[in-house]
C-alpha positions in Angstrom: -85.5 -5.9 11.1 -82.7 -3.4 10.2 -79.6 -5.0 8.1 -76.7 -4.9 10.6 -73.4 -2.8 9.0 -70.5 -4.4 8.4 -67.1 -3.1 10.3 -64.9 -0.9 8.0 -61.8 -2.7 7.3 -59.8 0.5 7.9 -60.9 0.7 11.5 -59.0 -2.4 13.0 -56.4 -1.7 9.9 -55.5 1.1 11.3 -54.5 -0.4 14.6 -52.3 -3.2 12.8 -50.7 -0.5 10.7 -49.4 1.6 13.8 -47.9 -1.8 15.5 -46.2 -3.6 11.8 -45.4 0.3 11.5 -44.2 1.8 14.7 -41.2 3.4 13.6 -42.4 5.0 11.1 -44.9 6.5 13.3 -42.9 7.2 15.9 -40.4 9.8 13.8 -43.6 11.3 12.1 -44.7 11.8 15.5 -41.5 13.5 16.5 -41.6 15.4 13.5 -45.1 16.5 14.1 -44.7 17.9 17.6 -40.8 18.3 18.4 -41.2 15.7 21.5 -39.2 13.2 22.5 -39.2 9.3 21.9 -38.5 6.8 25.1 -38.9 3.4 25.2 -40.0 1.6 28.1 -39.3 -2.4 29.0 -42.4 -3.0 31.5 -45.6 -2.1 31.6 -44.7 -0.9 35.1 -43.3 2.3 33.9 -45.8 5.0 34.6 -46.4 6.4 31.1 -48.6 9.7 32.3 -45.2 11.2 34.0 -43.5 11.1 30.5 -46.2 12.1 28.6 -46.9 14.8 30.4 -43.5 15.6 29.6 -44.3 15.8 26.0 -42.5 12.6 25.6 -43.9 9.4 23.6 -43.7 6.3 25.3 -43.0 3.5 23.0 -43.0 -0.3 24.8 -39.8 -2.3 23.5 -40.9 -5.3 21.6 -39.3 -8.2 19.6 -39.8 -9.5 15.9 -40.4 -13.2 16.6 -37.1 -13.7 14.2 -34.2 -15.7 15.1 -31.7 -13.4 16.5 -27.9 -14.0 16.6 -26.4 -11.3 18.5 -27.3 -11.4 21.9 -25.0 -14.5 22.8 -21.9 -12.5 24.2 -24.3 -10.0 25.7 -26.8 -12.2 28.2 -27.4 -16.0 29.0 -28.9 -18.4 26.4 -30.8 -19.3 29.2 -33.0 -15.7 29.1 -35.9 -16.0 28.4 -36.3 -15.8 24.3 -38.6 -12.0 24.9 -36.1 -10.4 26.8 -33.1 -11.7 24.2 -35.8 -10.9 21.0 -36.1 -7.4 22.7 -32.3 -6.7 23.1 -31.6 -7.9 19.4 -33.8 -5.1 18.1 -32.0 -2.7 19.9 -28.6 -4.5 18.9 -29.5 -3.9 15.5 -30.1 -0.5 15.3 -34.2 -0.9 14.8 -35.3 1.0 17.6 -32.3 4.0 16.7 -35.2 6.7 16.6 -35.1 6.3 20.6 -34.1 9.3 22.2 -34.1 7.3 25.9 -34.8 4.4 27.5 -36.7 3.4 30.9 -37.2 0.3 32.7 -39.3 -0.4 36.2 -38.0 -2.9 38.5 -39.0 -6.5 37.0 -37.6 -9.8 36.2 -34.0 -10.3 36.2 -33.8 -11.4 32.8 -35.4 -8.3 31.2 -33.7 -6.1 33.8 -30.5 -7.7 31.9 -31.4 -6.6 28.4 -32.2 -3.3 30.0 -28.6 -3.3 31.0 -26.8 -4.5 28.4 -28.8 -2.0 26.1 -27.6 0.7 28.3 -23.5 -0.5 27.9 -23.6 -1.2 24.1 -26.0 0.9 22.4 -25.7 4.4 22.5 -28.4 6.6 24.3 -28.9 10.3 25.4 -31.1 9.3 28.5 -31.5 6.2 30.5 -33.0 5.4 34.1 -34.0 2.5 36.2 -37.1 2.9 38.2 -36.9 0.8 41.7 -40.5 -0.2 41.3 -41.5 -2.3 44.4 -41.9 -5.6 44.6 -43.9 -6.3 47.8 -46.8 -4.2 46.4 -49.0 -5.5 49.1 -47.1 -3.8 51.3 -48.7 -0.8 52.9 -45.4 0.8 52.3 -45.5 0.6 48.5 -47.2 3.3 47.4 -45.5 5.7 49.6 -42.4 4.3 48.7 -42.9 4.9 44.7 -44.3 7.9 45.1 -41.4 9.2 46.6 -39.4 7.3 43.4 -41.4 9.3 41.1 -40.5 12.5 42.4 -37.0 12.0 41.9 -37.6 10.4 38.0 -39.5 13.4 37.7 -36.5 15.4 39.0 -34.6 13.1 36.7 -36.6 14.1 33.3 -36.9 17.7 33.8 -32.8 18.1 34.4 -32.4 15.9 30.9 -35.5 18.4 29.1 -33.9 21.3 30.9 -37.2 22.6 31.9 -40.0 21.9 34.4 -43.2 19.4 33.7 -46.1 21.2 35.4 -48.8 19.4 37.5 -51.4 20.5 35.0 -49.6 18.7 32.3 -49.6 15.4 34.8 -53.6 16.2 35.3 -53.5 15.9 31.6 -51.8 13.1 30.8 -53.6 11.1 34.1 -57.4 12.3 31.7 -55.6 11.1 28.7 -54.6 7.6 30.1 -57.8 6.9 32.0 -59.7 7.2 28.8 -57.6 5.3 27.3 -58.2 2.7 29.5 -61.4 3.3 29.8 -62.6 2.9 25.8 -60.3 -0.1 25.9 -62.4 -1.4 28.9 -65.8 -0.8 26.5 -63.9 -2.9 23.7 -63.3 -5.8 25.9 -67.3 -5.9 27.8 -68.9 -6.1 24.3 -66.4 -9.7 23.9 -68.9 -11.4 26.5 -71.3 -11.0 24.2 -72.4 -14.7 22.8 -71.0 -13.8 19.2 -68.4 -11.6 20.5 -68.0 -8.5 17.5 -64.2 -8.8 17.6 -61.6 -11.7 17.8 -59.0 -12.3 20.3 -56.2 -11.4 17.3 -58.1 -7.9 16.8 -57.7 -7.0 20.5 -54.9 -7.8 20.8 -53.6 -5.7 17.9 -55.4 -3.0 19.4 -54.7 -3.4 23.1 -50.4 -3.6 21.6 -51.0 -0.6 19.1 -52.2 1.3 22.4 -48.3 0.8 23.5 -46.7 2.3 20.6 -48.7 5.3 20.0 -49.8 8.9 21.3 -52.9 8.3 23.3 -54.8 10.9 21.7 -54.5 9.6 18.2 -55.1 5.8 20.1 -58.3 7.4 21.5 -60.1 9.2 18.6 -59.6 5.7 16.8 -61.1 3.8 19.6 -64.5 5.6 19.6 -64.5 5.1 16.0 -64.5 1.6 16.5 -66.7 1.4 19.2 -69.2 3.2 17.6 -68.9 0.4 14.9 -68.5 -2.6 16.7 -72.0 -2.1 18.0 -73.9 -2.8 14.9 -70.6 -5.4 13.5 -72.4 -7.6 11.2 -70.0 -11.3 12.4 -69.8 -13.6 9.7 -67.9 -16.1 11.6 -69.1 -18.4 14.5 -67.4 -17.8 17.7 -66.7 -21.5 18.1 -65.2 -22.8 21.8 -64.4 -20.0 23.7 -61.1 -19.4 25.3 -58.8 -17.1 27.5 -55.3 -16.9 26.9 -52.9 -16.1 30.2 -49.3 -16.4 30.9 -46.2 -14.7 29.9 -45.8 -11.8 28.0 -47.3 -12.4 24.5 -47.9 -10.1 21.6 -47.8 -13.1 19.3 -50.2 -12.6 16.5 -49.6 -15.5 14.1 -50.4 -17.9 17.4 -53.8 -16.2 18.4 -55.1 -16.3 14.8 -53.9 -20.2 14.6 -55.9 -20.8 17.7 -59.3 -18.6 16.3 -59.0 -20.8 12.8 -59.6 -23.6 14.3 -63.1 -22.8 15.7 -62.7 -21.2 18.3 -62.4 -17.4 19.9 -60.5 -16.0 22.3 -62.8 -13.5 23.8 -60.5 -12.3 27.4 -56.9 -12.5 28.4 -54.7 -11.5 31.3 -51.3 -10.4 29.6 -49.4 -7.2 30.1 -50.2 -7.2 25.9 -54.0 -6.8 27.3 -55.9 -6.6 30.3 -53.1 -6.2 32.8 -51.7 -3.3 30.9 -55.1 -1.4 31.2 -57.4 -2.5 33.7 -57.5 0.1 36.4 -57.8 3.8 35.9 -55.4 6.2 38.1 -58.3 7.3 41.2 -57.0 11.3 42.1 -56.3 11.3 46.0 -54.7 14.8 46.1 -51.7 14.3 44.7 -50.9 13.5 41.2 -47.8 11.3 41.8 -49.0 9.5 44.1 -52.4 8.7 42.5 -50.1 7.4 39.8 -48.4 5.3 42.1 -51.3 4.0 43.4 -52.9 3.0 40.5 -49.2 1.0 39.1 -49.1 -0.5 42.8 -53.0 -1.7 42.5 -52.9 -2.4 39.4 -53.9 -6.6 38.1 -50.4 -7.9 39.5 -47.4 -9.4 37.4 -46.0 -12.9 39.0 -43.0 -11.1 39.8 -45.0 -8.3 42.2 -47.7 -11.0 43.5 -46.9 -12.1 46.9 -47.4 -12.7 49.6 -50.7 -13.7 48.3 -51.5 -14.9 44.8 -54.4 -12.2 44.0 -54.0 -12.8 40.8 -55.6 -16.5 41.0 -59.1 -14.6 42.0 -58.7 -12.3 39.4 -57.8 -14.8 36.4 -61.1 -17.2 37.9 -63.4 -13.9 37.7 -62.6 -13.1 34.4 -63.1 -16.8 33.4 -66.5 -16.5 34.6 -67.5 -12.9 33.6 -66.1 -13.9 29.7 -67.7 -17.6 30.3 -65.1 -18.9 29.1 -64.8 -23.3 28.3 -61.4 -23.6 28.3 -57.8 -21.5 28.8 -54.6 -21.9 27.2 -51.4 -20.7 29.4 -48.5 -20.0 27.7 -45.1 -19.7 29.3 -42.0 -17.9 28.0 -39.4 -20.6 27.8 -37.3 -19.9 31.2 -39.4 -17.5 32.6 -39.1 -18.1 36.1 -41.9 -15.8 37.5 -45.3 -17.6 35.8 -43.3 -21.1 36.4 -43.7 -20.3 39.7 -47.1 -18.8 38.9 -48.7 -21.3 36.2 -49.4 -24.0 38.7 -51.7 -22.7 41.0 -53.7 -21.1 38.2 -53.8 -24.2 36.6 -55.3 -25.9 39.8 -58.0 -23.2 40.4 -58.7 -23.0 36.7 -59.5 -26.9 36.5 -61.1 -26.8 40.2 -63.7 -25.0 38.4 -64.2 -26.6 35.8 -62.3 -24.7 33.5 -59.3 -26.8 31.7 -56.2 -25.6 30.9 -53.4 -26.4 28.1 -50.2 -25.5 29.2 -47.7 -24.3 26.3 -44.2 -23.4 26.5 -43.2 -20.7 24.0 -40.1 -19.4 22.4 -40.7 -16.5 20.5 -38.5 -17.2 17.7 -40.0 -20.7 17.0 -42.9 -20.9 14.6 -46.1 -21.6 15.8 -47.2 -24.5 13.6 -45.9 -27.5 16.2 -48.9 -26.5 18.3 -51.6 -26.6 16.2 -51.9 -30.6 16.7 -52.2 -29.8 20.6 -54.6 -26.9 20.1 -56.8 -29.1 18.1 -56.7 -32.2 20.2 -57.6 -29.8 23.3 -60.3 -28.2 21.5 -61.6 -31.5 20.8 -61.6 -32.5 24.1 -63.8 -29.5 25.1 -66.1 -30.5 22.5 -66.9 -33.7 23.9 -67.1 -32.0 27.1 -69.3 -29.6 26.1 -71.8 -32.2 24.9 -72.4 -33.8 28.8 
């Protein structure tokens, strides 16, 4: 029997590199191609418009430090993402930003959007009316018609025009993206899954900060090695991870030390962001609008109906998953709402649950009693 290969410890470096080292990628990649830098609040923005622009999209993110200088800016009562977000920008860290763009989501980060836009200078700004109701039959129409005018919008701040072929482009682009990501994320069903939940996730958050063509050439490097990844570790209990927006590292590779694997997620930090591909009907913009309208819903978009409740069970089953931790932003209203009836359909099959409320600035330690004692508890399980 052939010896399997072990991964190369550049390939998932490499991904970690571009997220500790955004900014410096970010003016190397202006340097490199004289484009511009924008950076985007929700993962409802529709990236392919500005790229095809020739315009990096870079998703605003937080440290995880305790910040000091948002208190005369928004409530204490914000969630701690959106205030962690607006700090960065407070401080001057994200200064390489030529612009800054925002779709229509929850009030508190809507707030750091605007409070960003009144105190810290920028050449470009906009606010995308993304619709709420996106089981509407009116939605995509209605965002389509949104997207022509922030298309109108970009070309009058370029000064020039950005041609349908160079949407085309940036629609292959982002659908392979998504697509090698997708490939990533089948081979975690495996029963030794070849990569942990911490190295998708630096990988699916990497994807957010960097020009898809560089993000693409390094995932089909690591695909081709994930295939024959020689895993020394055991893949333990394994877990999904759900809730509010989380790109906390340190947290995930708490959980995985303690014998366990988080091998599928639904966070707009992973399969939210990526799960559907943009499906040409015709028209460019409004095959982009149909694919953000479709798309796995945010709590803040699904309603009337929870669809996302089917979703999150289906993954739970495709992954086969024993337990799920849900983790909640501390004041973020939308998965409050949103946490509960997961949490019932989760344990009504069978799956249990371990709710954690999160502030991004607090370290992780305190839970690792909890995530032990609920691991043990699926162990006993396990044995019946």
């Amino acid at each position: 029997m052939a010896q399997q290969a072990a991964l190369d410890p550049k390939t998932f470096e490499t991904f970690r590199n571009w997220r500790v080292n955004r900014t410096k990628y970010a003016k190397e990649w202006q340097e490199r191609t004289g484009g511009k830098i924008i950076g985007y609040f929700c993962t409802y923005v529709p990236e392919e418009l500005l790229y095809a622009a020739n315009i990096l999209p870079v998703r605003v993110l937080g440290t995880h430090e305790v910040q000091d200088v948002t208190e005369p800016h928004i409530f204490a009562m914000f969630c701690p993402f959106c205030r962690d977000c607006l700090a960065q920008g407070l401080k001057g860290r994200f200064d390489y930003l030529d612009g800054l763009v925002i779709a229509q989501s929850c009030l508190h980060i809507r707030q750091a959007f605007t409070s960003w836009q009144k105190h810290i200078p920028l050449d470009y700004s906009y606010y995308l009316p993304m619709p709420h109701h996106v089981q509407s039959p009116h939605a995509t129409p209605f965002l389509t018609k949104e997207l022509e005018t922030f298309r109108q919008s970009l070309e009058t701040w370029l000064g020039r025009k950005i041609d349908d072929d160079k949407i085309d482009e940036a629609i292959d682009v982002y659908n392979r993206n998504r697509e090698l990501l997708w490939k990533v994320y089948e081979l975690r069903k495996q029963v030794s899954p070849p990569l942990t939940g911490e190295e998708a996730m630096e990988m699916v958050i990497s994807s957010q900060m960097v020009d898809k063509r560089d993000h693409n050439a390094a995932l089909e490097t690591l695909l081709g090695q994930l295939a024959k990844r020689d895993s020394d570790r055991s893949a333990g209990t394994r877990l999904m991870i759900l809730g509010s927006e989380d790109d906390d590292i340190e947290f995930l590779r708490m959980v995985e030390s303690c014998d366990a694997t988080f091998v599928v997620d639904d966070h707009c930090t992973g399969t939210r962001y990526f799960w559907n591909n943009v499906e040409r009907n015709g028209n460019a913009l409004s095959s982009i609008a149909e694919r953000y309208v479709k798309r796995v819903p945010c709590p803040t978009k699904d309603w009337p109906k929870r669809s996302r409740v089917d979703h999150v069970l289906a993954l739970a089953k495709e992954y086969d998953v024993l337990g799920a931790i849900i983790m909640q932003q501390k004041f973020c209203d939308p998965h409050e709402l949103d946490n509960p009836a997961i949490t019932k359909a989760l344990n009504a099959a069978g799956i249990k649950t371990l709710f954690l409320e999160f502030d991004v600035t607090v370290p992780i330690g305190q839970f690792k009693v909890r995530v032990e004692a609920f691991l043990e508890m699926l162990a006993e399980d396990d044995l019946f």
